[in-house]
Each structure stands twice: as structure tokens, then as C-alpha cells.
N, C-alpha and C positions, 0 to 999 in steps of 0.2 A: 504494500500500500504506500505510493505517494506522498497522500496529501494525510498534513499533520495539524489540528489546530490550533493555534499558538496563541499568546496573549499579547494587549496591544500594547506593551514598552516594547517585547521583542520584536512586535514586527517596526516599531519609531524608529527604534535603531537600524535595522534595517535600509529603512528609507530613509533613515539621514545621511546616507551615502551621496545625495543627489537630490539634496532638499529643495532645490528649483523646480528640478524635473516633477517633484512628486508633493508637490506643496500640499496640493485639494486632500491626499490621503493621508499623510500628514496631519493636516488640520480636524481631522474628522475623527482618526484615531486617540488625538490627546488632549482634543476639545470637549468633541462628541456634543457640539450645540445647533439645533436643537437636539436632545440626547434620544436620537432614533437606535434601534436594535443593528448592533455590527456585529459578524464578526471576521476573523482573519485566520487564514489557513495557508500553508509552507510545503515547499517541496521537502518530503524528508531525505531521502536519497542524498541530494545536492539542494541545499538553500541559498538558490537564485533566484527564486520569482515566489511573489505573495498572490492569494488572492482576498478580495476585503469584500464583504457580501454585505449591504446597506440596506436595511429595508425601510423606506419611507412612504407616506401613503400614497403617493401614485405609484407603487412598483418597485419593484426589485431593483437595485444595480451591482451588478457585480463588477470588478475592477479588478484584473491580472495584470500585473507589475510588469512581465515579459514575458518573451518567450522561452519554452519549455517541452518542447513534445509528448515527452512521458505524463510529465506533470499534466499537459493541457489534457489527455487523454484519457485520464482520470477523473479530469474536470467533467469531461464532455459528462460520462455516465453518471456522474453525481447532478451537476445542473436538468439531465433530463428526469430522472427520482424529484430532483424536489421544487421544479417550478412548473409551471404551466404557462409561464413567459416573464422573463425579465429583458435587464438592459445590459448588453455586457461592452465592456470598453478596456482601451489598455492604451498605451502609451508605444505599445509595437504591433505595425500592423498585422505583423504573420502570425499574430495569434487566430485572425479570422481565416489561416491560408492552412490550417489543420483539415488535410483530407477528407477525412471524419467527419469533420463540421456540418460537411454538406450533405449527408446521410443520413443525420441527423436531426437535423434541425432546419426552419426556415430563416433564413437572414435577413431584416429588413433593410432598407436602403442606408449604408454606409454614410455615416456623418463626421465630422470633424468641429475640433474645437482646441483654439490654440492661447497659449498663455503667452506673456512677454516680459520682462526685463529691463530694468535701465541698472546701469552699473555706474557712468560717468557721466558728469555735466557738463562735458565739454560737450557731448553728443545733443545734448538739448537744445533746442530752438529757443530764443529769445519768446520774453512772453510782452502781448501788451496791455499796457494799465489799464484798459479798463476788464483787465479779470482782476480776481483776484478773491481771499478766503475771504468766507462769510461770519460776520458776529450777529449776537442776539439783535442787533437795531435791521437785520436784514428780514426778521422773520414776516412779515407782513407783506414784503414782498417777495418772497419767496414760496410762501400760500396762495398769491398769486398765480403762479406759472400754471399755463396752461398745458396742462399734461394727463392723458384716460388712465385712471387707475389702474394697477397691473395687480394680476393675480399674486397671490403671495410676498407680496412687497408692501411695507409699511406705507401707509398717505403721508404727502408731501408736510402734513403738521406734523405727522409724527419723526419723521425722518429726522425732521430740523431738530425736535425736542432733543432726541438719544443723542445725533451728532453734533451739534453746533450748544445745546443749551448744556448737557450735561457731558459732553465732551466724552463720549464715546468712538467717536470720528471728528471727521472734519469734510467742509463741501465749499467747495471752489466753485466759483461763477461768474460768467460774463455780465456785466448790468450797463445800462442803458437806456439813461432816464428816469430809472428808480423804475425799472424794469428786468426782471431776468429773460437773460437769453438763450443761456445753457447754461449747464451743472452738471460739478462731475462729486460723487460722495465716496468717500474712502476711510477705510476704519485700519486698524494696527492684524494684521491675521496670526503671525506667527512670528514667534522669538521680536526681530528687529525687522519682519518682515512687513510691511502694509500693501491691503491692492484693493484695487475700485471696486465697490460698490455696486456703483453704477452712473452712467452718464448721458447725457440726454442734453438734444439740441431743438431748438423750438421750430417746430414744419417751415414756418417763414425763412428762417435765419440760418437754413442749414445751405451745406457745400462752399461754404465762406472761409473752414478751416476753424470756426471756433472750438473744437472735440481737440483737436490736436493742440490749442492753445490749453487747455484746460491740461491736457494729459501731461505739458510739459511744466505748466506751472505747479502740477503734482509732483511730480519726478524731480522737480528743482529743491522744494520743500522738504521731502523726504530726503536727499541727499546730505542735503544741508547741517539735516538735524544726525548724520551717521546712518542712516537705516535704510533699506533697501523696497524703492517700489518698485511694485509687479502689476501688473496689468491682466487679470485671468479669464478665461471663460470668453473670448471671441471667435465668435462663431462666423459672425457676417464679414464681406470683406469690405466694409466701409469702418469697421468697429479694429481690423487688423491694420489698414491702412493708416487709420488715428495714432493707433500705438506707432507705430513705425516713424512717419510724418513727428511724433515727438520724441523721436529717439530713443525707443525701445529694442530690443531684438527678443523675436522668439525662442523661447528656452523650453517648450513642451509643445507637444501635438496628441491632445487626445481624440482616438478615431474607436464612434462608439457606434450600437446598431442593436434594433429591439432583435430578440432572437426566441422562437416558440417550436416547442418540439413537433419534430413530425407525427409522433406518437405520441398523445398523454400520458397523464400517470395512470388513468383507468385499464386502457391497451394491453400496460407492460406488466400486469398482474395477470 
């Protein structure tokens, strides 16, 4: 047998081999906020590749560190025993290029989502004055901004309260007449590590380059202070362009895809 279940220091340590690479599981294993059901399981044979099994209420996600043939192939029979469809993702693609896979299982369309980096501020683009961090006298306008509520995302009052009033974060923004334009919100993730939030540019006032302004005067902030921002979770390529445009480089590719057995668990009894 494989696969071992391990506990989550052993598998931190692990992953701090390549704490950029692997920040999101990382943060999950020694946070655990919201504190949803994890857990993490190891090649016994040879401990090169984890897997961390998440279960949140829309679905399952499972996440293998790498590649591993034997290992994945153990996976396969164990993920078809105990889901009837999760997400599975990893950081190397040839985990989906397991022969097996496709014998298996049905693969849903291949997605990608990539994280970024700033290391140097020589690399950052000049910012201009009219961005800049937001204080309590901004709250008012900032409730303002016209923005449709997102599912799972705190409202623009509350956002301000956690970030800016009680200094949980912090949120940078373009303004404009005693008007916001954009806003990018960023909170501390890991050790000395911070990464956005989220950021957002007004329907009008977009392809102006304000996202890039916003990313840069983040990555100027954070340097300043010693600590390292990251940029995570872009998916679109107007959201990857930003990071870049403010002198980021990518440090992670995760390539993820729903996956449901050919055969249920019913079938295989």
C-alpha cells in the first residue's frame, strides 16, 4: 500500500520546501480558516508527492503535490471508492496524463489558474497619486462603489470594517472626485507572506491600466515594509496581465478539472 495518512505539521514541512509554489496548501493546512474537514495522505514507499483532500460545501477538492505513478494509481482506486465527483488539481500536469485516468473516470474541461510574485522594486512600475491606501475618512465612499454583490464575498461595508477599520488588511484605491475607481484589498496570508484579496475596476474606467496601478502600489508597500506580495488565484488573462504589467512573475500554475467516475460506488459493489 502506497498511500499513508499523515498529519498536517508533517505534511507543512513538506511543503515548505517551495512555499511559493505551494502557498494555497500551505495556508489551509496551518490555518484551516474557514476550518472545513482536511485531510492529507503521502507516498509511503518514497515521500515525494502529498495529497490534501478538502471538503467544502460545494465539493470535494482534492490536490496532489506531483507526480507519482504508483502513488497516482492508488489514488485512482481510492478517489473512485469514495467520491461520486470531486475537483482534482495539482501543480503538475501529468498527473491528468495517468493512462488509467481515462478508464476511469470522466475528465471535465481542463482549467488553469496561476499565482505571481514580486520579489524587487526595481521591477515595479511607478504609481500615480491619485491611488493610493484607504483610511477610515474613505468609508463613505467606498460604500459607494458600484459593484453586484458576489457570492461568498463579504459587502463592500463589511470588507472596509475587517480591512481598513480594524486592520485586518488593507485596500488600495484609485479616487476621483471623492469617487472610487478601482480597489485592490489585501490581507497578510502566510509567515511575511500577503496576497490580494481581490481587485476590481469600475465597467467605465476599465483598460486604462488602473488594476496594474493598484497591483504595483501593492507590491511597493509590501516590499517596503520587508514582506513578500503575491498575487494568487488568476485565472483570466486580463487578471494575469495586471500582475505582470506590475511586475510580478509567475511562480505557480494550478491546472484543475471536475472528475466523476465512470462507474459509481453503487456499480462497484
Amino acid at each position: 500500500m502506497a498511500i499513508i495518512s499523515v498529519d498536517n505539521h508533517t505534511a507543512a514541512d513538506f511543503l515548505k520546501r517551495d512555499v511559493h509554489r505551494y502557498l494555497a496548501e500551505l495556508t489551509a493546512l496551518e490555518l484551516n480558516m474557514p476550518p472545513f474537514p482536511r485531510r492529507v495522505f503521502a507516498d509511503a514507499d518514497k515521500p515525494s508527492v502529498l495529497m490534501l483532500v478538502q471538503e467544502y460545501p460545494d465539493g470535494v477538492w482534492v490536490t496532489v503535490s506531483g507526480y507519482n505513478e504508483k502513488f497516482l494509481l492508488e489514488c485512482l482506486d481510492w478517489w473512485r471508492s469514495s467520491f461520486d465527483k470531486f475537483t482534482l488539481a495539482s501543480v503538475d500536469e501529468r498527473v491528468f496524463d495517468v493512462p488509467e485516468m481515462k478508464h476511469i473516470f470522466e475528465l471535465g474541461r481542463i482549467r488553469r489558474s496561476r499565482s505571481f510574485l514580486c520579489t524587487s522594486i526595481d521591477r515595479v512600475p511607478a504609481v500615480v497619486a491619485a491611488a493610493g491606501r484607504r483610511t477610515e475618512f474613505d468609508k463613505e465612499a467606498f460604500e459607494r462603489y458600484p459593484q453586484e454583490p458576489a457570492r461568498h464575498r463579504p459587502g463592500l461595508s463589511q470588507l472596509f470594517q475587517l480591512f481598513v477599520l480594524e486592520g485586518h488588511g488593507e485596500i488600495f484605491a484609485v479616487k476621483e472626485k471623492g469617487e472610487i475607481l478601482a480597489y485592490l484589498s489585501c490581507a497578510s496570508e502566510y509567515e511575511n507572506v500577503w496576497d490580494v484579496d481581490f481587485i476590481h475596476v469600475r465597467e467605465d474606467r476599465r483598460r486604462q491600466g488602473l488594476g496594474a496601478q493598484l497591483a504595483a502600489l501593492y507590491a511597493r508597500g509590501r516590499l517596503k515594509q520587508s514582506q513578500i506580495p503575491y498575487y494568487s488565484g488568476a485565472r483570466s488573462e486580463t487578471s494575469q496581465r495586471t500582475a505582470l504589467k506590475a511586475g510580478f512573475l509567475c511562480c505557480r500554475e494550478l491546472v484543475f478539472a471536475e472528475v466523476k467516475p465512470i462507474f459509481n460506488k453503487e456499480n462497484l459493489q
